[in-house]
C-alpha positions in Angstrom: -79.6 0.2 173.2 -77.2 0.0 176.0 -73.4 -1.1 175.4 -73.4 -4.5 177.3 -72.8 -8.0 175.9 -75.1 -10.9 176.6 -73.8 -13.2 179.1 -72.9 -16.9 177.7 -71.9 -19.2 179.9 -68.8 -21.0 178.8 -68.4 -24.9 179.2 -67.5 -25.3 183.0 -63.9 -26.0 183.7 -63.1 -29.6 184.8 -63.2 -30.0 188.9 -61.1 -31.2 190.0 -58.6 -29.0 187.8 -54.4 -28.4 187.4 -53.3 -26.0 185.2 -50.3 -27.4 184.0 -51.8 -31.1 183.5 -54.3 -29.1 181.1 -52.3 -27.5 179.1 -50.0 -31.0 178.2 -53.1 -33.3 177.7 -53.6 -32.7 174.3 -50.2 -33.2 173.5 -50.1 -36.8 175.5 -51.9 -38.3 172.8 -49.2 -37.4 170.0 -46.4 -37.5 172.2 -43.9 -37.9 169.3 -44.9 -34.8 167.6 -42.9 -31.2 168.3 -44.5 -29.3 171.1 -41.4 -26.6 171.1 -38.8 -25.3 168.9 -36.5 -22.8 169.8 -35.1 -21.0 166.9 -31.9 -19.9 165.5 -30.2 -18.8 162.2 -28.0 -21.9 162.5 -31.0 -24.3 163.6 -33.2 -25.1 166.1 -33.6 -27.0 169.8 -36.8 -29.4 169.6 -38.7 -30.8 172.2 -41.2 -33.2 171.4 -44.7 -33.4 173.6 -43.0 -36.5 175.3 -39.9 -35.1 176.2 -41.3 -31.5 177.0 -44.2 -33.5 180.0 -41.3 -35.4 181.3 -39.1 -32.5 181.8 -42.1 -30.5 183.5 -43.3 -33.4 185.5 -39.6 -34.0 186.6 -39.5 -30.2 187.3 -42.2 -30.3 189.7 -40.5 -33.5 191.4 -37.5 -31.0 191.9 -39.5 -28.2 193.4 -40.8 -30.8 196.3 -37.6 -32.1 197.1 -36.4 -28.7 197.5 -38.7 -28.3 200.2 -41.8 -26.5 198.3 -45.1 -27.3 199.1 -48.3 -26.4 197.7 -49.3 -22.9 197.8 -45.5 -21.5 198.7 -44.3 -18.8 195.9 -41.4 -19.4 193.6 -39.6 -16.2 192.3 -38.5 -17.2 188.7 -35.5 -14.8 187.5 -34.7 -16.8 184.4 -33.3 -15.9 181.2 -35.3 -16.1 177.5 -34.5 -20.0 177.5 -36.5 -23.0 177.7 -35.7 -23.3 181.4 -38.8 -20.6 182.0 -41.8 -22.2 180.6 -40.4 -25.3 182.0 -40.3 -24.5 185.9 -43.5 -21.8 185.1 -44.9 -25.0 184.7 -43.3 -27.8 186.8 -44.6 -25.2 189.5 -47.7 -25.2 188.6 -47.9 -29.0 188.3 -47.3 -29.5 192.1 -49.5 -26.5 193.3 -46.3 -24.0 194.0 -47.3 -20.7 192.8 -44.8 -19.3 190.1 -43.9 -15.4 189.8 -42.3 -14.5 186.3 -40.6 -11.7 186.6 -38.3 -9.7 183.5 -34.8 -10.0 183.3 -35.0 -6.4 182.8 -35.7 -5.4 186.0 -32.8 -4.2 188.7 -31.7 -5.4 192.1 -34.0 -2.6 193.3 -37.2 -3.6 191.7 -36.8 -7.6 191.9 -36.1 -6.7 195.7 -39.4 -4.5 196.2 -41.5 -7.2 194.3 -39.9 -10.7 196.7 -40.9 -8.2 199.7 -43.9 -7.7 198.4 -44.4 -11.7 197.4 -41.8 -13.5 200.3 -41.3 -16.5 197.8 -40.0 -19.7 199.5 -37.6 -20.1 197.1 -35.7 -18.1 194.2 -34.7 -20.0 190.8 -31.8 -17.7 189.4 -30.0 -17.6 186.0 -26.3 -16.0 186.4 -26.4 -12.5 184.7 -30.1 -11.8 185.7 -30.1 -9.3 188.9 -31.4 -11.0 192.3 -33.1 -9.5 195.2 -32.0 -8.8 198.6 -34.1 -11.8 200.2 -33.5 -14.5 202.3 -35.3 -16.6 200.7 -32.8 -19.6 199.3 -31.8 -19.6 195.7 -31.3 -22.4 192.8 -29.5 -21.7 190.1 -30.0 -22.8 186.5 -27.9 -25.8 186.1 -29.9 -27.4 189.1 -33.1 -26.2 187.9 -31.9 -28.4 184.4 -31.3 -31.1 186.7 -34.5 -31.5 188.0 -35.3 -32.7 184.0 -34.8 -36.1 184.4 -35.8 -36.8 187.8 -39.1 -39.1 188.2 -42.6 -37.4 187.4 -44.3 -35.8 189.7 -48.1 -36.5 190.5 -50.4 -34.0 189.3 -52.0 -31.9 192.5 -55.0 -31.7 191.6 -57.9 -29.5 193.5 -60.3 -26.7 192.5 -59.9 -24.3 189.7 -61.0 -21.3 191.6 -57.2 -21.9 193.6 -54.2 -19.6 193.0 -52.1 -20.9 190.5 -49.8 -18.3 189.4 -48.9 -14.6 189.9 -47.7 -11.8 187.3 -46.7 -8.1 187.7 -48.9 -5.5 185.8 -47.0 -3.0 183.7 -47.6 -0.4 185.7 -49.7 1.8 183.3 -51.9 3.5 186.7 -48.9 3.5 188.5 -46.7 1.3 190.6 -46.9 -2.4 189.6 -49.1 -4.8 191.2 -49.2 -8.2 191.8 -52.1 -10.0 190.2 -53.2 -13.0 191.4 -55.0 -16.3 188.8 -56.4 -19.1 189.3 -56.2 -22.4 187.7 -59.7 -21.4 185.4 -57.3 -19.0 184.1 -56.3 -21.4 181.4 -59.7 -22.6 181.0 -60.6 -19.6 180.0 -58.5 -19.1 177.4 -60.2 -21.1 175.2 -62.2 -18.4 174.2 -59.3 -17.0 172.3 -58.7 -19.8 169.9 -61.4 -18.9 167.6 -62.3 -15.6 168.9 -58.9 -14.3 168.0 -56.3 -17.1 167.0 -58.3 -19.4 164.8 -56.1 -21.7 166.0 -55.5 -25.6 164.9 -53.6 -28.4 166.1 -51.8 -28.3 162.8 -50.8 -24.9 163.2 -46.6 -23.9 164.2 -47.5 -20.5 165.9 -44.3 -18.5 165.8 -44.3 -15.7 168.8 -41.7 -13.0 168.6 -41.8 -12.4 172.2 -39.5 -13.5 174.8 -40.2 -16.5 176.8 -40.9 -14.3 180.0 -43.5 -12.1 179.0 -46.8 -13.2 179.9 -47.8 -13.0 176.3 -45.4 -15.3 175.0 -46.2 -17.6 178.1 -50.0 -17.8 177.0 -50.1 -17.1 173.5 -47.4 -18.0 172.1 -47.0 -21.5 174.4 -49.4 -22.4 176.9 -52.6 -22.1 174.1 -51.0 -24.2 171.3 -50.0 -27.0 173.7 -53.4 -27.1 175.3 -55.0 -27.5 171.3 -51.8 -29.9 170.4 -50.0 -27.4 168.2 -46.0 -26.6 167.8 -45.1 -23.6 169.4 -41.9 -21.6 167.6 -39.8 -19.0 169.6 -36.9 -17.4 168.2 -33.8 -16.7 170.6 -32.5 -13.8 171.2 -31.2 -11.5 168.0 -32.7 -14.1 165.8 -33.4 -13.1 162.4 -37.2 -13.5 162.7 -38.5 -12.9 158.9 -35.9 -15.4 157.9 -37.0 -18.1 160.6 -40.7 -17.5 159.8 -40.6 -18.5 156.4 -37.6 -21.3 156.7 -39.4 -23.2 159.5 -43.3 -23.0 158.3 -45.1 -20.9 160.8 -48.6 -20.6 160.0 -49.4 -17.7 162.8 -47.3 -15.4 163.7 -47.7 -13.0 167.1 -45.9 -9.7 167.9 -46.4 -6.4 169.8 -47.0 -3.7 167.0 -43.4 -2.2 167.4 -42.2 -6.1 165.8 -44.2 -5.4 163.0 -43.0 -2.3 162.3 -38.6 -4.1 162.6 -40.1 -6.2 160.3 -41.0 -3.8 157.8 -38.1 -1.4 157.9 -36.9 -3.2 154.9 -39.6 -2.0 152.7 -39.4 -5.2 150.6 -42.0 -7.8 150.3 -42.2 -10.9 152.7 -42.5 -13.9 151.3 -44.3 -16.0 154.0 -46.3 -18.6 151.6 -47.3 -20.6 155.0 -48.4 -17.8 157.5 -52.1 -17.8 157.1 -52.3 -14.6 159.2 -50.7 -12.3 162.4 -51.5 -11.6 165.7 -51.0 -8.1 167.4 -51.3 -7.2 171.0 -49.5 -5.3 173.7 -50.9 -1.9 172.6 -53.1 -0.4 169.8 -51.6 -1.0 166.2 -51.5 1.5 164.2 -53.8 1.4 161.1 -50.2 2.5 158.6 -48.1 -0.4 160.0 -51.6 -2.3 159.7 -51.4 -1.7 156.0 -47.5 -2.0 155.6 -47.9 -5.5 156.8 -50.9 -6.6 154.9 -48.9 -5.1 151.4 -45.5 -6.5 152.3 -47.2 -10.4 153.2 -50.5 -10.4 151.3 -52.0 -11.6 155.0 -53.8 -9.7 157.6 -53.3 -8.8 161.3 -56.0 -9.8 164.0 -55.6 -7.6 167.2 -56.3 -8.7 170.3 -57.2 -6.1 173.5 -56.8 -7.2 177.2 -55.0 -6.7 180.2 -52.9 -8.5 182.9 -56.2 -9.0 185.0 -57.7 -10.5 182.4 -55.8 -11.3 179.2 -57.5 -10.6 176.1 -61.3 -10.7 175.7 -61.8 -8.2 172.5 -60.6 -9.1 169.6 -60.6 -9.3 165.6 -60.1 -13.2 164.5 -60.5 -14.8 160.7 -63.9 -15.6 161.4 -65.0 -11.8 162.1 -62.5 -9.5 160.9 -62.6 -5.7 163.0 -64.6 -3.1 161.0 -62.0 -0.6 160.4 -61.3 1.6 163.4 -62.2 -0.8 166.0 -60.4 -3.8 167.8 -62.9 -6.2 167.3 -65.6 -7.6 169.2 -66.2 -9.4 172.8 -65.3 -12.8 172.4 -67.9 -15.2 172.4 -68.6 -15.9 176.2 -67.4 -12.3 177.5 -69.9 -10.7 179.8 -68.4 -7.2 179.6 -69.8 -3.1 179.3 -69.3 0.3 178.4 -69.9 2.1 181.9 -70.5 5.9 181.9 -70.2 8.1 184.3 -73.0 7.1 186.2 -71.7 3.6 186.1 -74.7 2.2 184.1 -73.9 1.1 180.3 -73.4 3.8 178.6 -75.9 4.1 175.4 -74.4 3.0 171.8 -72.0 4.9 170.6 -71.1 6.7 174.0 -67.8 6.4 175.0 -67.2 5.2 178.5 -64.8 2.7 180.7 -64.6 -1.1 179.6 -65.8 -3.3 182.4 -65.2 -7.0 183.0 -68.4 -8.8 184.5 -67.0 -10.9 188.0 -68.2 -14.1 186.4 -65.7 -14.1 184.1 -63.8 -16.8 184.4 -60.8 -15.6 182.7 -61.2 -12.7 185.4 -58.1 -12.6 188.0 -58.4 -13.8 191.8 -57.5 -9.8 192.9 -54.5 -8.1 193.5 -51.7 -9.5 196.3 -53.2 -7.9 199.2 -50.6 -8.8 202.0 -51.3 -12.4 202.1 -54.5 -12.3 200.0 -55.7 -11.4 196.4 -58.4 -8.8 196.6 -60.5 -8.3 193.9 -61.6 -4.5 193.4 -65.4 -4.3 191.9 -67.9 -1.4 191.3 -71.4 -3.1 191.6 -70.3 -6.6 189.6 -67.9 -4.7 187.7 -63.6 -4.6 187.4 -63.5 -1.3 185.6 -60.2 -1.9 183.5 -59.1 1.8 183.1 -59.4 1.6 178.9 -62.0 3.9 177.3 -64.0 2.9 174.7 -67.2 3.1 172.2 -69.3 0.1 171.2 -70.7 0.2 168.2 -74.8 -1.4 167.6 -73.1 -4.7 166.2 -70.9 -4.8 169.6 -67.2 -3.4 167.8 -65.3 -1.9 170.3 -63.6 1.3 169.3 -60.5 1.6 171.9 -60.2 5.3 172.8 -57.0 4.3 175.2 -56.2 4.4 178.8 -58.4 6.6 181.1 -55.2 8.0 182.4 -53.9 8.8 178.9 -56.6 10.6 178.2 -55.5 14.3 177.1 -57.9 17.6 178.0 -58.2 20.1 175.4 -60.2 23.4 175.9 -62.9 21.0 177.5 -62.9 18.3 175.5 -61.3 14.4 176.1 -59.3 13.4 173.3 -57.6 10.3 172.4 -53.4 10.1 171.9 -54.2 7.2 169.9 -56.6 9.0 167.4 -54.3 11.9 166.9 -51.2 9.4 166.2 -52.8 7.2 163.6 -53.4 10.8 161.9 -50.4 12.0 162.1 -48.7 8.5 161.4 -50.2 9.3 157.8 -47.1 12.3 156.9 -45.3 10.9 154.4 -42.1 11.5 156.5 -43.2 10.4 160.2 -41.9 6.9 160.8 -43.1 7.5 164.8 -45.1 9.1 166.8 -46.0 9.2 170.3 -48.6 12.2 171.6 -49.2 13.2 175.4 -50.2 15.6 177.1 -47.5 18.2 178.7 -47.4 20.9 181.6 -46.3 24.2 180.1 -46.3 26.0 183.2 -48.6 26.0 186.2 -52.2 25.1 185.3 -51.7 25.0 181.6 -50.8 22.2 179.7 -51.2 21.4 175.8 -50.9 18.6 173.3 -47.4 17.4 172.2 -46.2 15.3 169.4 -42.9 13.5 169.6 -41.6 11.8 166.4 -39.2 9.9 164.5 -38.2 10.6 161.2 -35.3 11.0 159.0 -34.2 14.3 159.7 -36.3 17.0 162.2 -39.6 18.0 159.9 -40.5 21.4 160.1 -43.5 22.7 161.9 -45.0 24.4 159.0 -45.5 21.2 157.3 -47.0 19.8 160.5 -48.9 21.8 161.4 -50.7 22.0 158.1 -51.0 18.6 158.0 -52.6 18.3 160.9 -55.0 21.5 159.7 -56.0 18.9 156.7 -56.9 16.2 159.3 -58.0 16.9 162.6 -60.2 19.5 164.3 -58.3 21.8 165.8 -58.8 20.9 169.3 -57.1 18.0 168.5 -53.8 19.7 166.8 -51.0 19.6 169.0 -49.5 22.8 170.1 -46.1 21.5 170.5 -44.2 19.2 168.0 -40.9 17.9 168.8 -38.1 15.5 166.8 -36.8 12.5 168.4 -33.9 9.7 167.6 -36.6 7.3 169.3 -39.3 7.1 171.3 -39.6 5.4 174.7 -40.6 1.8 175.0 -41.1 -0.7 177.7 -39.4 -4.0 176.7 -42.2 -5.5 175.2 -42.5 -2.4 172.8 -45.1 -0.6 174.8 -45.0 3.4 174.1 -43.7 4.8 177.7 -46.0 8.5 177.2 -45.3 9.1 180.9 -41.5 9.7 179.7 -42.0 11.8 177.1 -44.1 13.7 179.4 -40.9 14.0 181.8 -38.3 14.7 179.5 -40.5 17.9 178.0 -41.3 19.0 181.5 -37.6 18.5 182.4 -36.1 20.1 179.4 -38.3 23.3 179.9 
């Protein structure tokens, strides 16, 4: 048997179509419930369905008389505050493409990414770098006027049109523009049961902030579209005690959350959380267990990528075997490709591919003035390796380009960390491949841990558990590792600060 899912066509998506309008429908017919609470230790803002469509429509109103018209680009360099999902999707409303961007980047990046975009217009917070651009620039008090201006009409039109543009992270180098379409939403759907199980009764609470594309989708745009209250905690919030104080029943987190969240090493006493989300990068199976000892509830994982957002996944209804990330969601068309670029057989690792009729699939990547959509045969290869197992699980194996090369064989970072997380004294670990001098590289480990471990002890451990092509040859103490700001392990860095030490 080959590793390729059965195609199931979804329910169409509505023509004609508007993103935004979609995603507050469901809350329009309990428009006195809370859509959004922002959270903090002394309280929290609430905005109920009603108030939260005005504020969008009135948004979009704003954008128009500013001079936007459909299809013109709007830079958003906004701070973790309601104003973001609010002018993400007053945008959106009247067909302006929005680009969120992180506060984290510098005058230098925001700059390259407006040349690369040319938005018409820029919405700025005051502390957030801006680009050198000419394009003109509202700042956040104006943007919080545009609340209570009339509502906009919905512009409606086909779902296969641009509706908004994010920035990969960059994992196969430079970032890159990534173009969706209105579907994208539609899409989504999948997700509810194939990872969230999520009900309109639910209060999802998403650690993230309001600017990363997973917050934006999971953690708002999906429990307005079923009717649900969405929570977000601001900035330095104390997120354990907000969990439990204001009811969430889901909670979502990159893995490195988890693991803040478990430095205590008490129990968490959560008695409404039904279960967590985890995305961003591979959990580890020990903070996998931490969690489910410290709350009594388990962790769903989700895999996917900017092009696509998630479309493997573990969800209430079908838990992951252990070892995998779950299964295709119902209505992926996807494949392991091998090196010939057929499915690979069962069992045979090989690079996950995207069918093109997905309609959760991205336009293409900015091209100039056009998305492009790269393809082999019908296929967006999306760089992450895998095995699928005769029941479909997907084992990830990690990024092609993270791959290491021992003696001959391909090994895995993420196998040989979820070993080694297992020392009693690790708390972190991080594995790469490094350059020991011209056309010789080896395995490295880089760690946390209370005090430097010695390599004796290491090494044997690794001895009991892995074959010894897999061993690292090099292992190496560090206060932290590197993380992007949504907690994503930055191997690349490690792999420059070995080279530039030696």
């Amino acid at each position: 048997m080959r590793s390729i899912t059965t195609p199931i066509d979804p329910d169409p998506c509505p023509q004609p179509f508007n993103m935004a309008r979609y995603v507050l429908d469901a809350g329009a017919a309990t428009p006195d419930k809370i859509a959004l609470q922002v959270l903090r230790a002394t309280g929290a803002e609430r905005w109920s369905y009603a108030r939260l469509r005005a504020a969008v429509r009135g948004t979009g109103t704003g954008l128009l008389r500013a001079g936007l018209a459909p299809g013109d680009r709007v830079l958003l360099r906004l701070g973790n505050t309601v104003d973001f999902p609010l002018a993400y999707l007053g945008a959106i409303s009247v067909g302006v493409i929005p680009v969120p961007t992180s506060t984290q980047l510098t005058a230098t990046e925001i700059t390259r990414i407006a040349q690369e975009i040319n938005p018409a217009l820029i919405l700025s917070a005051e502390g957030v770098a801006r680009p050198d651009h000419p394009a003109r620039v509202l700042d956040a008090a104006t943007l919080e006027a545009m609340r209570d201006l009339p509502e906009c009409d919905w512009t409606m039109g086909p779902p296969e049109r641009p509706a908004y543009m994010i920035y990969t992270s960059g994992s196969g180098g430079r970032p890159r523009a990534v173009v969706h379409a209105h579907r994208a939403i539609w899409a989504r759907r999948m997700m509810w049961q194939g990872w969230y199980g999520l009900r309109a009764s639910d209060r999802l609470l998403h650690a993230g902030a309001f600017n990363w594309t997973y917050t934006l989708g999971t953690g708002l745009m999906d429990p307005w579209a079923i009717g649900a209250t969405a929570l977000i905690p601001a900035e330095g919030a104390p997120i354990a005690l907000l969990m439990r104080r204001f009811e969430a029943t889901i909670f979502a987190a990159a893995p490195g959350v988890y693991r803040q969240l478990l430095k205590p090493g008490r129990p968490l006493d959560l008695p409404q959380l039904r279960h967590g989300l985890s995305a961003g990068e591979k959990l580890p199976d020990i903070t996998r267990a931490a969690w489910e000892d410290a709350t009594n509830r388990p962790i769903f994982e989700a895999l996917g990528m900017s092009e696509c957002s998630t479309y493997i996944s573990a969800s209430p209804d079908r838990p992951a075997p252990p070892g995998t990330a779950g299964y295709p969601q119902a209505g992926r068309h996807i494949a392991i490709l091998g090196a010939g670029g057929s499915p690979a057989p069962h069992g045979e690792g090989g690079i996950l591919a995207i069918h093109r009729s997905d309609p959760g699939l991205m336009l293409g990547y900015l091209d100039a003035d056009a998305p492009t959509l790269p393809l082999q045969g019908d296929w967006f290869l999306t760089g992450d390796r895998a095995v699928m197992a005769e029941d479909s699980a997907i084992t990830y194996l990690g990024r092609d380009d993270d791959m290491m090369n021992s003696g001959g064989f391909r090994v895995s970072p993420l196998e040989i960390e979820e070993t080694l997380a297992r020392h009693p004294e690790i708390r972190d670990i991080a594995c790469t491949e490094v350059s020991v001098r011209e056309g010789v590289s080896i395995i490295a480990a880089f760690y946390t841990a209370s005090a430097p471990i010695s390599d004796t002890s290491l090494q044997e451990f690794a001895d009991r558990h892995l074959a010894r092509y897999k061993q690292p040859r090099h292992y190496q103490h560090c206060d932290t590792l590197p993380r992007g700001p949504n907690g994503k392990l930055l191997r690349r860095s490690l792999c420059a600060r070995f080279e530039g030490a030696g």
